[in-house]
N, C-alpha and C positions, 0 to 999 in steps of 0.2 A: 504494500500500500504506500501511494506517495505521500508525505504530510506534509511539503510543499506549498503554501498557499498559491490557489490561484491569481495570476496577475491581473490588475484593476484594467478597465477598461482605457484609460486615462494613459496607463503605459503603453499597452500595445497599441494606442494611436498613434503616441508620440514616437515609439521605437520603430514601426513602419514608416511613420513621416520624415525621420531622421536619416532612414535607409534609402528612402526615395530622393533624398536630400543630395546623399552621396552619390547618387547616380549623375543626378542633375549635375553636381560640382565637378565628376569627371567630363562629361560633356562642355560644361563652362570654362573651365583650364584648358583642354584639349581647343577648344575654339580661340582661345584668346593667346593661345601659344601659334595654332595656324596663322596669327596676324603679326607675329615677332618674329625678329632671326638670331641666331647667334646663341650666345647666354640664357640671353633670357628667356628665349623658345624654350630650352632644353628646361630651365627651372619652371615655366607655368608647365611642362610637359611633364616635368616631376612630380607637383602639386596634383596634377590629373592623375598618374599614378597613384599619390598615398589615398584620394577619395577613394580611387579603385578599391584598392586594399581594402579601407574602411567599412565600404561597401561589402566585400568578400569577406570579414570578419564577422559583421551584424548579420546577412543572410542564411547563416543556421535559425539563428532565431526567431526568426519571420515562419522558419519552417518549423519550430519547434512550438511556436504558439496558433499553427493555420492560417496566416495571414497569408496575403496576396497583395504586393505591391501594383502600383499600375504601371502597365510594360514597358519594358527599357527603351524603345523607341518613343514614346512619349515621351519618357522623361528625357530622354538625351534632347529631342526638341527644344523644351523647357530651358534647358542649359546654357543647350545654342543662344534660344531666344534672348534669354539674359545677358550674355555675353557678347549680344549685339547692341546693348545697350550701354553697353560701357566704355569707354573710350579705349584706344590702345597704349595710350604715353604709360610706359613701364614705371618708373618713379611714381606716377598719381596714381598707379594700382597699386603698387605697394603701401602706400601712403594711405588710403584709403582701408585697405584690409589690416592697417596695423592700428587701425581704431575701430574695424567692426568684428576682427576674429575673436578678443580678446572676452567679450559679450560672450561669445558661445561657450565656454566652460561653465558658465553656472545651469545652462541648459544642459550639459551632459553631466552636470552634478545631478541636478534634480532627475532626471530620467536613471541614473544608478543609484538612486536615495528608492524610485518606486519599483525596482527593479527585482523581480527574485532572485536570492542566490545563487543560483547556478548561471543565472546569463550574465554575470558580474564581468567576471575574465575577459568575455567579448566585450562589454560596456566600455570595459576600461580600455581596453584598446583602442576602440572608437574612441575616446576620449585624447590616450595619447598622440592619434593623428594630429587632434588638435594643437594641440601641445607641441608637438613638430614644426605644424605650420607656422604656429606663434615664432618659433624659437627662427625658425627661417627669415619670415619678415624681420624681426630684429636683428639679426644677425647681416640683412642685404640690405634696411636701412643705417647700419652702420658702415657699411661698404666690406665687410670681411670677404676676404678671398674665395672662401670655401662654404658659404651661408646652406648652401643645398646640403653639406654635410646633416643636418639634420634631418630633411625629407629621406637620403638614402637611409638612414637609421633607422627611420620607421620602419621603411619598408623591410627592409633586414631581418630587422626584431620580428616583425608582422606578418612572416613570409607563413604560407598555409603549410 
């Protein structure tokens, strides 16, 4: 017998929404890396990597709880679309995400606070992506040589 609590409704919205999120953000990178060359292709094309991962982490659990995200073609759409809305000056994207990524950790606090035990491990992982990304913009708005050094880490660590 499992004794287990069932997970609240409230999570498995927000743990689907979060997964579809990382779909989206691989599509968003991957697009806004097509409009770069050089460096910094390769670093938005990393960022679309660790989403990937991210994505590849959380989707046990989508299947562990029944859910059904809405299909990757749509959401890579969503990604694109967003990512047509954004400029491409390298500097003012960074610039920009070094004041909105920082926001998202208390959202994957609160989603491993309602989170069952056993889907933790992954939580936190999706977590750490973040924490990557974070560490990356700080590290390329300071000009360090090697700032992607943190995205490969993720991926590393995060490897299936």
């Amino acid at each position: 017998m499992n004794d287990e609590p069932v997970p609240g409704q409230t999570y498995l919205e927000t743990l689907q929404l979060y997964y579809e999120e990382e779909i989206e953000g691989e599509a968003y990178f991957t697009a806004i890396a097509e409009r770069l060359e050089g460096d910094a292709r390769e670093k938005m094309q990393l960022l679309a990597d660790v989403e990937t991962r991210a994505a590849e982490v959380t989707a046990p659990l989508l299947q562990r709880h029944g859910l059904t995200p809405r299909p990757r073609d749509e959401l890579h759409a969503e990604g694109r679309k967003q990512a047509a809305s954004v400029g491409a000056e390298y500097d003012a994207l960074i610039a920009r995400w070094r004041r909105e990524f920082p926001r998202y950790m208390e959202d994957f606090a609160r989603l491993e606070a309602m989170a069952p035990e056993r889907d933790l491990p992954a939580l936190r992982e999706l977590t750490r992506h973040e924490t990557a990304a974070i560490a990356f913009l700080e590290a390329e708005a300071k000009g360090e040589a090697d700032s992607a050094r943190h995205l490969r880490a993720y991926l590393e660590r995060a490897a299936p």
